[in-house]
C-alpha positions in Angstrom: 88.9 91.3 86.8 87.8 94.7 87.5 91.5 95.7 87.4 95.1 94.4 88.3 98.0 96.3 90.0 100.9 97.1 87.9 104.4 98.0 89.1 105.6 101.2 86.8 109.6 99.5 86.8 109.0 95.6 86.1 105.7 95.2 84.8 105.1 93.2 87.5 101.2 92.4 87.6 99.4 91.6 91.1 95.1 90.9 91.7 92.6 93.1 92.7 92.5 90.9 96.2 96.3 91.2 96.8 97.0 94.1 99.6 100.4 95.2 97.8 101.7 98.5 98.8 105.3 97.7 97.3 106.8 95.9 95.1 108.0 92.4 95.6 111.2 92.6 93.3 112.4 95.6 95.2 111.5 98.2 92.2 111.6 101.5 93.5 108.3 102.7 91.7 104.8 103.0 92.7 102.5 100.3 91.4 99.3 101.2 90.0 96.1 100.2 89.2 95.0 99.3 85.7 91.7 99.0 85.1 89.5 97.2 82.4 87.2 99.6 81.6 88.6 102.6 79.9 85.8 104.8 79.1 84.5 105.8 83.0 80.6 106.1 83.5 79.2 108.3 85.5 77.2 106.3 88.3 73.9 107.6 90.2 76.0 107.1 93.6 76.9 110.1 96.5 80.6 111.5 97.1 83.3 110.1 95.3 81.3 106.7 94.5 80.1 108.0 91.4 83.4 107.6 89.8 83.0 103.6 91.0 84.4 103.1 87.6 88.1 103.9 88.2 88.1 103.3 92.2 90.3 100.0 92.8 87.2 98.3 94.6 84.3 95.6 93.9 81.4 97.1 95.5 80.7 99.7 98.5 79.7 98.8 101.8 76.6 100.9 102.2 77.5 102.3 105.6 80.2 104.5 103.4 77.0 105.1 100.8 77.4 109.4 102.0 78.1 112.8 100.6 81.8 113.0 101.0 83.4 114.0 97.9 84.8 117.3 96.3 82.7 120.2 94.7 84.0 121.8 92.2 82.3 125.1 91.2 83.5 128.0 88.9 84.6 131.1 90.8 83.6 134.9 90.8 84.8 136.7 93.2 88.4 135.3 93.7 89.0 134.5 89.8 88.0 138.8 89.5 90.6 139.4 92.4 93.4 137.1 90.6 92.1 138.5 87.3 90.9 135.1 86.1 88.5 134.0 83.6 88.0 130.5 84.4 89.3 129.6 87.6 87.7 126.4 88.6 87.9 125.7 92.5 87.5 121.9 93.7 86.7 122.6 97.1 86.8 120.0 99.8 85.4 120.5 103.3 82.4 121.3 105.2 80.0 124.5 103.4 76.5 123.1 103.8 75.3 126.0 101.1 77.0 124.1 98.8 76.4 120.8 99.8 79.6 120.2 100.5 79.6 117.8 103.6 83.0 116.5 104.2 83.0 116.0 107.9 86.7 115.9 108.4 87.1 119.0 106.4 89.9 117.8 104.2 90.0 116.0 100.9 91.9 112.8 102.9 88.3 111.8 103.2 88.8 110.9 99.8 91.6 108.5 100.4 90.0 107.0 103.4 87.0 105.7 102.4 88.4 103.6 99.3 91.8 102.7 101.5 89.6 100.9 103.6 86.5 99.4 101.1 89.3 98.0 99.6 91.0 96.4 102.4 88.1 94.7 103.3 88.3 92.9 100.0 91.6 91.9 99.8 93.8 89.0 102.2 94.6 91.7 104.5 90.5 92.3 106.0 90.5 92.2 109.4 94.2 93.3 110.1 94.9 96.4 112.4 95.6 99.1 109.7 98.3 101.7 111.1 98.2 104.9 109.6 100.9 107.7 110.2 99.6 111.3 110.1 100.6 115.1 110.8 96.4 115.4 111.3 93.9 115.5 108.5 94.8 112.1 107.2 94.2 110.5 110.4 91.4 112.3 111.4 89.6 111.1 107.9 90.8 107.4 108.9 89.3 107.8 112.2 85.9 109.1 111.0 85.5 105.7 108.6 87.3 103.4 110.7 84.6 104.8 113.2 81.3 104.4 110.5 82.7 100.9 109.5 83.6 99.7 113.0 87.6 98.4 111.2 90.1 98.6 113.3 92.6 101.0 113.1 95.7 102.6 114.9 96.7 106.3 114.0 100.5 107.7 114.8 100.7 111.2 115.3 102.7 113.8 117.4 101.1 114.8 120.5 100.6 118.5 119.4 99.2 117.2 116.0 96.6 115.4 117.8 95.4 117.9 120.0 95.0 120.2 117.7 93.8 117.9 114.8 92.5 114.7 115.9 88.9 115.3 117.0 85.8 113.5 115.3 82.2 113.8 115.9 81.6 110.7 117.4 82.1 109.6 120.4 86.0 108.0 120.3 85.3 104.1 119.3 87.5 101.0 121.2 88.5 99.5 118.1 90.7 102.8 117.4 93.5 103.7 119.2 96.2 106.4 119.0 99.9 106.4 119.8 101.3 110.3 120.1 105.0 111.5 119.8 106.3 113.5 122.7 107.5 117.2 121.6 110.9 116.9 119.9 110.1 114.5 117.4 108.7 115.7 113.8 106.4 113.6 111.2 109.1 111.3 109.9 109.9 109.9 113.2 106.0 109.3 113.2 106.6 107.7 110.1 109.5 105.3 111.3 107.7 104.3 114.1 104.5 103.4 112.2 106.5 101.0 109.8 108.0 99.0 112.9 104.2 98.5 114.1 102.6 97.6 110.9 105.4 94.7 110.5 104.0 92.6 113.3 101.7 90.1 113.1 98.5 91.4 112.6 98.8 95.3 111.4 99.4 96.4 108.0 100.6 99.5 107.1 98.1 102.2 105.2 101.3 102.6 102.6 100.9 106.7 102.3 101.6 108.0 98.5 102.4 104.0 97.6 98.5 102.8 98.4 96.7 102.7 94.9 93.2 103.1 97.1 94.5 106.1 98.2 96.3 108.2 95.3 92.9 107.0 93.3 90.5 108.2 95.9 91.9 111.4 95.4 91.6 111.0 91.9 88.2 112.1 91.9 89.5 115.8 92.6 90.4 115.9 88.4 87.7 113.6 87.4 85.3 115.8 89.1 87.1 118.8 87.8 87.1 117.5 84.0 83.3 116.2 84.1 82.5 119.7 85.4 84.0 121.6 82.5 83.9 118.3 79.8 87.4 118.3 79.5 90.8 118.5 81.6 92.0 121.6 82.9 94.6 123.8 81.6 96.5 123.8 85.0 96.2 122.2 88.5 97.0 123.8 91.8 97.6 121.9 95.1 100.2 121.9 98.0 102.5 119.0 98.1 103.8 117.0 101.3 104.4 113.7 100.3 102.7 113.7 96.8 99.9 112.0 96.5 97.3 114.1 95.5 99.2 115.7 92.3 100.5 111.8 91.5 96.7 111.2 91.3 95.7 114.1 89.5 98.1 112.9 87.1 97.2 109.2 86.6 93.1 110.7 86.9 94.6 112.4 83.9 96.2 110.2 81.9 92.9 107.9 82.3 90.7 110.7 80.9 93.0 110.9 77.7 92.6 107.4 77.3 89.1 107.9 77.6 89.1 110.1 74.3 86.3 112.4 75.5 88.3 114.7 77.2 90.7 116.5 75.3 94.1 115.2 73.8 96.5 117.3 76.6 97.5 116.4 80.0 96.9 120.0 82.2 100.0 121.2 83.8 100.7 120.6 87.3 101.7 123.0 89.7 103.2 122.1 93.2 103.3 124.6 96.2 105.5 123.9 99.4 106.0 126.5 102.5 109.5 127.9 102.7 111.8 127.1 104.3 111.0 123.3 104.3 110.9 123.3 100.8 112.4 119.6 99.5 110.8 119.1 96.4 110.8 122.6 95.1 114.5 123.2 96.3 115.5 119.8 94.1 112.7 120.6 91.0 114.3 124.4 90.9 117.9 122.2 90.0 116.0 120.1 88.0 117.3 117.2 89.7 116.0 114.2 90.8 117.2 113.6 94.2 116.1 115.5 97.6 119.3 117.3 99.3 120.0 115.7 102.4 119.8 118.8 104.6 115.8 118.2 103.9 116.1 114.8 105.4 118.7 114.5 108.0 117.9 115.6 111.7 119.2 119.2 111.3 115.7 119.6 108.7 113.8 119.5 111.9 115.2 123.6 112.1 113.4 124.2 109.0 110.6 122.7 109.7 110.0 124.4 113.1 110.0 127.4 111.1 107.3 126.6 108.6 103.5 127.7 109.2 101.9 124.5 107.8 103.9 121.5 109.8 101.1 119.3 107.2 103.5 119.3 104.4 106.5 119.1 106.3 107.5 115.0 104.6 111.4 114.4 104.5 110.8 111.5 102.3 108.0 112.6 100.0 107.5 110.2 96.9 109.6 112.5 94.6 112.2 110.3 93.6 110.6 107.1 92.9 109.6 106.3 89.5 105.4 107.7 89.0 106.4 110.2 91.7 106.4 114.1 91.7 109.5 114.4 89.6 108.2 112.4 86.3 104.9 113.6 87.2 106.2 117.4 86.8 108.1 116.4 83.7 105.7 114.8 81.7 103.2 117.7 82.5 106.1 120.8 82.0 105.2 121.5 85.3 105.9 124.1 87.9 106.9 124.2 91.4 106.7 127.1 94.1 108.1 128.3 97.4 105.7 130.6 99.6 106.2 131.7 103.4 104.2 132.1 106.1 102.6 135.4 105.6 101.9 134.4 101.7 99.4 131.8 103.3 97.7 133.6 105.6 97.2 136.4 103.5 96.0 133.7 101.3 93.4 132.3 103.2 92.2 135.5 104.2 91.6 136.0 100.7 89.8 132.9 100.5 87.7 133.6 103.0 87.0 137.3 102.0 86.0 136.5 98.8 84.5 132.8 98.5 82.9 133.5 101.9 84.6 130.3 103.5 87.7 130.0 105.8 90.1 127.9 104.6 92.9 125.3 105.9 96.3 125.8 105.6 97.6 123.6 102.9 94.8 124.9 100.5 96.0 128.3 101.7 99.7 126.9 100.1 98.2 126.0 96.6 96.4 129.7 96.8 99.4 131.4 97.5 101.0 129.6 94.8 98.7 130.2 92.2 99.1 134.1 93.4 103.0 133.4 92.8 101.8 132.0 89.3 99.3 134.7 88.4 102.0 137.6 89.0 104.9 135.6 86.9 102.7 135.1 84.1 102.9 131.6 84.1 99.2 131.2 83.4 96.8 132.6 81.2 93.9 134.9 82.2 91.5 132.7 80.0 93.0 129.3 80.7 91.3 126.9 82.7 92.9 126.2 86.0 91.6 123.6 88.9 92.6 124.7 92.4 92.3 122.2 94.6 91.5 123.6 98.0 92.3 120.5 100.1 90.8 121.7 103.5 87.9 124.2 104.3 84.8 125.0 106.6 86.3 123.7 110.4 84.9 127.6 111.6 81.6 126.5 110.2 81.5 122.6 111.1 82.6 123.3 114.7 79.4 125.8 115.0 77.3 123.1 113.5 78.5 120.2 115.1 79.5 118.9 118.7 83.8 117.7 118.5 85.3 115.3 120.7 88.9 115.0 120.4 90.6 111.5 120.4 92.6 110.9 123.4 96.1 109.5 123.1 96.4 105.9 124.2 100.1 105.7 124.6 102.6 108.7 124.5 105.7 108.1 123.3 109.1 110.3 124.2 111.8 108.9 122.5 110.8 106.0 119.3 113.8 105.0 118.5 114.8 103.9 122.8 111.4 102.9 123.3 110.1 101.1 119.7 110.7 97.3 121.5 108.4 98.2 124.8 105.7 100.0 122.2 105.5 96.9 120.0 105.1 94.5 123.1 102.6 97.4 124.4 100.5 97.3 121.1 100.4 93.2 120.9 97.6 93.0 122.8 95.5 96.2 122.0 93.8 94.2 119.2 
């Protein structure tokens, strides 16, 4: 066995063919994956592949064999602006000067190519996978569903999909998307995807709970130590649900158990736009449960309110055991609130200086590091990674011809019209 599936709260143990998102016994933790080898070789493969080692999956399919993976570079101009000696940026999205050739411009590419390279190697191949998404991660879905030919069915609200869901291929049959009407916010995405992805036939993708996915992203840190030869000081990166920092967290605790990379996990540093601001509001009382006004109906005020709608998760995976909360107490960590003009002055910066416009939710961990900079909370000669999640869409979209991905069902009201969706999506497939 290349590695087994362990659930954080039981010690339950599953195989590397079993698609297990959750936990049978109920355990509210993630699972995650254990793997045999615990020194990680550095492989002679493109994108993220070259970290094969710790990536829950047997081979690669060659079709996936491409340069999509982060680059991580030191900084010049922007660590002299922030007055930063060793600012390490892990840049993911399309910059063909520096090879960087993510075509969906975000770092879900990451997630989506090992989500579904390991899905066809489990008892779930061939099963519709149903993915929920405010944008990027379903555009990354689409863009490998589309190279593999898998079928796939992305959930998304109907502004989130004009304005995010394009590819640059011609839209395939075996994908299909289902939009919410105006009114309805990500979660009610979310519900609705879950009621699909129980019928016969569809799994669900699984979000933060999807091993494939949390260790895709991974390769942000792994990239980042290998680059400098050991882990960070600090890491950077906006938080909606949580995935990315829960991976940069278990990429971490790998790399200590690897020996070669220092003896000290880096501290993590989560960035959310105010007002929407769950995780920081409940980490700033140090406690471990969400206040309910982020996650009953009235939160869909705040979240009207907030510049990046990408981050905007009611029920992020801070709670559950391996989730934000342990993750920012084993590391000491730090969380922060920015608004709407902190981020675009933030990815004006970016751009300014590095040359490169920037997505929102990187323009979040920016602003946060700004926050972080100015209180002192990190040191002019430490070593931070900045994970800059989503870049280059100005530069792809001059480079490359966009279609957008046309809605096959629109959806008002999910809740009144869930039973005639599920009899409409029966026979899609």
């Amino acid at each position: 066995m290349k590695y087994v599936i362990k659930c954080l709260e039981c010690g339950s143990t599953f195989s590397q063919e079993e698609y297990v998102i959750k936990c049978p016994n109920g355990c509210n933790s993630l699972l995650r994956a254990e793997y045999a080898k615990k020194q990680i070789t550095k492989k002679n493969l493109p994108g993220i592949w070259k970290y094969i080692d710790w990536l829950p999956v047997k081979n690669v399919d060659k079709k996936l064999l491409v340069e999509a993976g982060s680059t991580t570079y030191k900084s010049e101009k922007l660590a002299k602006k922030l007055k930063l000696n060793n600012l390490i940026i892990s840049y993911n999205g399309f910059w063909p000067e520096k090879n960087a050739q993510q075509i969906t411009c975000s770092f879900k590419d990451l997630e989506a190519q090992t989500v579904l390279q390991r899905i066809t190697e489990t008892d779930a191949n061939g099963k519709t996978l149903v993915v929920a998404t405010d944008g990027n991660t379903g555009k990354a879905f689409i863009h490998f569903s589309s190279i593999l030919g898998y079928p796939l069915l992305v959930m998304a609200k109907e502004k989130r999909r004009k304005e995010k869901l394009w590819t640059v291929k011609p839209p395939k049959r075996h994908i299909k998307v289902i939009s919410l009407a105006e009114g309805n916010d990500y979660y009610d995405v979310i519900c609705l995807s879950e009621k699909i992805s129980n019928q016969d036939g569809y799994i669900a993708e699984g979000g933060t709970r999807n091993i494939a996915r949390r260790d895709g992203m991974s390769t942000v840190m792994l990239d980042g130590a290998h680059y400098l030869g050991k882990l960070p000081d600090h890491y950077f990166q906006a938080l909606g649900s949580g995935p990315g920092a829960v991976a940069a967290y278990e990429a971490s605790l790998r790399l200590l158990g690897d020996g070669r990379f220092g003896d000290k996990l880096p501290k993590i540093h989560g960035c959310q736009n105010f007002p929407f601001v769950p995780m920081y509001d409940a980490w700033q009382r140090k406690s471990k449960d969400i206040d309910p006004r982020f996650q009953d109906k009235s939160a869909k005020k705040l979240i009207d309110q907030v510049l990046c709608t990408a981050l905007a998760n009611r029920h992020p995976a801070y709670s559950i055991k391996g989730g934000i909360y342990d993750v920012l107490t084993h590391t000491n960590g730090e969380f922060y609130s920015v608004k709407n003009d902190e981020i675009r002055f933030a990815c004006q910066l970016f751009e300014q200086t590095e040359g490169i416009d920037i997505e929102e939710p990187a323009g979040v961990a920016l602003a946060g590091l700004i926050q972080a900079v100015k209180q002192g909370k990190v040191g002019k000669e430490e070593c931070i990674l900045l994970n800059i999640s989503g870049a280059g869409f100005k530069r792809l979209k001059n480079t490359m011809k966009i279609y957008e991905m046309p809605s096959s069902l629109v959806v008002k009201n999910p809740e009144k019209e869930s039973e005639e969706v599920l009899n409409i999506v029966k026979g899609w497939f």
